[in-house]
C-alpha positions in Angstrom: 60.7 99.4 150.0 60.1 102.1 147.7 59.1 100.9 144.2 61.5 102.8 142.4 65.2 102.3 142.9 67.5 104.9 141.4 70.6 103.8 140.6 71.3 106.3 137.6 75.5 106.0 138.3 75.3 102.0 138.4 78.8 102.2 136.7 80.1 104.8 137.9 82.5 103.8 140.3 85.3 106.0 142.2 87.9 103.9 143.8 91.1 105.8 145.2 94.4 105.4 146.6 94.3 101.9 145.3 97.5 100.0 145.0 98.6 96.6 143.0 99.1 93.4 144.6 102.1 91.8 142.3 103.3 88.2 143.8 106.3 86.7 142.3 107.3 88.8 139.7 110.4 89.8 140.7 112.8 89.8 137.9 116.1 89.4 140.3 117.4 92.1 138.8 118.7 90.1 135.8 115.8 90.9 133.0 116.5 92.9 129.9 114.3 96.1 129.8 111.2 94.4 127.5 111.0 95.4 123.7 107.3 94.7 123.7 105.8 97.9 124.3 108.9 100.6 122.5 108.3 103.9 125.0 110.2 106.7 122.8 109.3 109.6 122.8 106.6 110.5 119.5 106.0 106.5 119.1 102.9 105.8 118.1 100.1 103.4 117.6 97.0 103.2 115.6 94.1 100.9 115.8 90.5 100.4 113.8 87.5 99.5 116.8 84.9 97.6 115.2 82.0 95.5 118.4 79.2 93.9 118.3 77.2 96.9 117.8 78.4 98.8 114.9 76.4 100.0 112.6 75.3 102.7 110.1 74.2 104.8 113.3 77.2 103.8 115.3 80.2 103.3 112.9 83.7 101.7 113.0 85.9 104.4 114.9 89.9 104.9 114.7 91.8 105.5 117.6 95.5 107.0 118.2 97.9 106.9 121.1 101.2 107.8 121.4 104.2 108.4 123.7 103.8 112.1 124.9 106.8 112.9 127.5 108.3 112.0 130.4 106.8 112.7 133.6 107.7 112.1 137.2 105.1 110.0 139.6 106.1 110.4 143.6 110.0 111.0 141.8 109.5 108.4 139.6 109.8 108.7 135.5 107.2 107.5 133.8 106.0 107.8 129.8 103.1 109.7 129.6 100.9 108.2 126.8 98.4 110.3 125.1 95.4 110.0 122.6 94.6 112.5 119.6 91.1 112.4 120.6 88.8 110.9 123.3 89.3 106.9 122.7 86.6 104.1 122.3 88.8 101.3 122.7 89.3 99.8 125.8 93.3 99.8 125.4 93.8 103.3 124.5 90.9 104.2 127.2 92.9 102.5 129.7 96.4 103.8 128.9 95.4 107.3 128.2 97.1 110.0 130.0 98.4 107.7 132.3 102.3 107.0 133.2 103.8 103.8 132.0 107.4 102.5 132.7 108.9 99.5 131.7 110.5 97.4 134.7 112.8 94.3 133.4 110.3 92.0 131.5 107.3 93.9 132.6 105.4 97.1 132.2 103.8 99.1 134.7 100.8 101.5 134.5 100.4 104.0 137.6 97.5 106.3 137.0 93.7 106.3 136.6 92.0 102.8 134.9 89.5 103.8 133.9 86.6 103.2 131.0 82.9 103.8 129.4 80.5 101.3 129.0 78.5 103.8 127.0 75.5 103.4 129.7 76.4 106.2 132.4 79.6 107.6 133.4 83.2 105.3 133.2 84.6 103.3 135.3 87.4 104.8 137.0 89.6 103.7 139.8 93.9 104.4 140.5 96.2 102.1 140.4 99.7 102.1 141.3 102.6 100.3 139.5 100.3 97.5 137.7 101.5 95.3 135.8 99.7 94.7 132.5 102.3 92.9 130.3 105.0 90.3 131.0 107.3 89.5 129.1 107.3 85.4 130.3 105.6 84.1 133.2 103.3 80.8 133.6 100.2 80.7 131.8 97.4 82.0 133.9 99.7 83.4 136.7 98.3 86.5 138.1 100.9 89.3 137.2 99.2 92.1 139.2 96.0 92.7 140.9 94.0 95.1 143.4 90.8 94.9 145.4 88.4 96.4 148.0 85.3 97.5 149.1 83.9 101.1 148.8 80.8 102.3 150.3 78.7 104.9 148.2 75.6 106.6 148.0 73.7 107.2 145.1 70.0 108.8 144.9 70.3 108.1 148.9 70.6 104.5 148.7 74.0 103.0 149.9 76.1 101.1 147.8 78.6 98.4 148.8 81.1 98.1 145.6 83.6 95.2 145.5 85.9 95.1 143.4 89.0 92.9 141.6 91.3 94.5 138.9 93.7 91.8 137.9 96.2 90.7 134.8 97.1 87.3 133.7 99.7 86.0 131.8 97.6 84.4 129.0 101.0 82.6 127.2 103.0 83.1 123.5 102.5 82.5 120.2 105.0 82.7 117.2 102.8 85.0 115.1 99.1 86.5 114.5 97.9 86.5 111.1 95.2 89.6 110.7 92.5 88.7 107.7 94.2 91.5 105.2 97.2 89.8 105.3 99.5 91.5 107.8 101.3 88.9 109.5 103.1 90.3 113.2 105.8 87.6 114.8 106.7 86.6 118.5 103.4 87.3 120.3 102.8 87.5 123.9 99.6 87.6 125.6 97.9 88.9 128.6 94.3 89.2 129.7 93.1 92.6 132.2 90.2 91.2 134.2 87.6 93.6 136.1 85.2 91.6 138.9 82.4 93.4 140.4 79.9 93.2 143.1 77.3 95.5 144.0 75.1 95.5 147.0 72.5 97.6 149.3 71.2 97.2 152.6 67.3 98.1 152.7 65.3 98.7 156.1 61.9 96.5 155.4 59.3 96.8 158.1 62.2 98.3 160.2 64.9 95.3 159.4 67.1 95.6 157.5 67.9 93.6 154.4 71.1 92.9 152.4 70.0 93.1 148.4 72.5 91.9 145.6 71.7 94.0 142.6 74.6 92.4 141.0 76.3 89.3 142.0 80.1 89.0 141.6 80.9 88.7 138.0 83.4 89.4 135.0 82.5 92.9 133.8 85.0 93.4 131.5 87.6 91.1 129.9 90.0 92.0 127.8 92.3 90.1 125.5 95.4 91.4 124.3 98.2 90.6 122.1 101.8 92.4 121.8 104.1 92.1 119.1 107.9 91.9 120.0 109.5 95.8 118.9 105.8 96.8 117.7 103.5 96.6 120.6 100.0 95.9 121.1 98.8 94.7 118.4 95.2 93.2 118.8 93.0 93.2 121.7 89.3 91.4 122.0 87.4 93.0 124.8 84.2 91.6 126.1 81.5 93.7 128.3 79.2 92.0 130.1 77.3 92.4 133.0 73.5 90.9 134.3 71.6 92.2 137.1 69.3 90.6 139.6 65.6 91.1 139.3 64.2 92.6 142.6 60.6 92.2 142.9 58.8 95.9 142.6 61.8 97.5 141.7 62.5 99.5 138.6 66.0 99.9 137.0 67.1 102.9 134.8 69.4 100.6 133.3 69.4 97.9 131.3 69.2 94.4 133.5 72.0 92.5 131.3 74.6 94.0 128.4 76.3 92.4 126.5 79.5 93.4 123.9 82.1 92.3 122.2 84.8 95.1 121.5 88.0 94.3 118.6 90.9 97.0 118.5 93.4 95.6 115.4 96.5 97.7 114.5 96.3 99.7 111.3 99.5 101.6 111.8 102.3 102.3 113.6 105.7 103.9 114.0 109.0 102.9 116.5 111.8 104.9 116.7 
């Protein structure tokens, strides 16, 4: 086995032509359209980012999303949301230029998921139709979710990615109380999940060998919490990951991260 293993695009992960699961969330046809994300046209969000590691070097950021146009997915019409400039938030990375419709009680992203860890390249993958919000469900029923298995090769050694992008109804609250004061009624709240495992298959002394370099865990999970006729209002996003040590080898990464990401509302306007 060689003594250096080059992984330089760890995280960077290319899934396509992946679709959404959704079990039993059919709303029979008798939901009202949900006023928990407003999609008119020039609606717009802003939200303060603060994590972990902020600092004087690496300051609180602002971002700003808003709803662009209309714009038709396989003859469907969609919203298409848009940022002022390149988000670091995990919600307004994950909604960015992506098309979002509201279906009864729920809302659908169809698109590209896709976000930076700040260590290499984003995450990315395409989803179809997932849901990330809904209205009322059980708590912790599984509102939408997709999975595989990729095979890539990076620096010449083959990668086996598995993967798990789910939502979760995470339950209601009657309000959120922010520490300045601002006080946002009838919360609901739902929780994105991303699950990874990486392996490789090594040939030692001409067998080969099956190496986890990382075991099937939580990479990201994200919090968030939407306020009836606002929107999202708060999200708490944790990014995590730890990799196995392999004897003799060397990682460019790394071998465990750990961050905590807030995104809190500082404006907003509904038309």
């Amino acid at each position: 086995m060689k003594t250096k293993f080059l992984i330089t695009s760890l995280l960077l992960i290319f899934l396509t032509s992946c679709s959404s699961d959704n079990d039993n969330n059919s709303d029979n046809g008798n939901e009202s359209p949900t006023e928990f994300l407003p999609l008119k046209n020039n609606n717009y969000w802003t939200y303060d980012i603060d994590s972990d590691l902020s600092s004087t070097t690496n300051p609180l950021t602002r971002d700003s999303i808003y709803v662009a146009n209309d714009t038709l997915i396989n003859s469907v019409t969609y919203k298409k949301l848009k940022t002022l400039n390149i988000p670091t938030g995990f919600f307004s990375s994950t909604l960015r230029n992506n098309g979002i419709k509201i279906d009864g009680s729920k809302l659908l992203m169809t698109g590209n998921f896709s976000f930076d860890f700040g260590l290499t390249s984003p995450i990315s993958l395409n989803v179809t139709d997932f849901i990330f919000f809904k209205e009322s469900a059980i708590v912790g029923q599984v509102l939408s979710t997709t999975s595989g298995t990729i095979n890539q090769t990076v620096q010449t050694y083959p990668l086996t990615i598995d993967y798990t992008l789910k939502s979760v109804y995470n339950g209601s609250q009657a309000s959120y109380l922010f520490p300045n004061g601002d006080d946002y009624a009838d919360i609901r709240k739902t929780k994105i999940v991303l699950n990874l495992k990486i392996t490789t298959v090594q040939t030692v002394s001409g067998i080969p060998v099956t190496i986890t370099i990382m075991p099937a865990q939580d990479v990201i999970v994200s919090n968030q919490y939407y306020s009836k006729n606002v929107g999202m209002i708060y999200a708490n996003t944790v990014l995590n990951y730890q990799l196995n040590s392999i004897p003799n080898v060397t990682l460019p990464i790394p071998s465990t991260f750990n961050q905590t990401q807030t995104e809190s509302i500082k404006s907003f306007l509904i038309n």
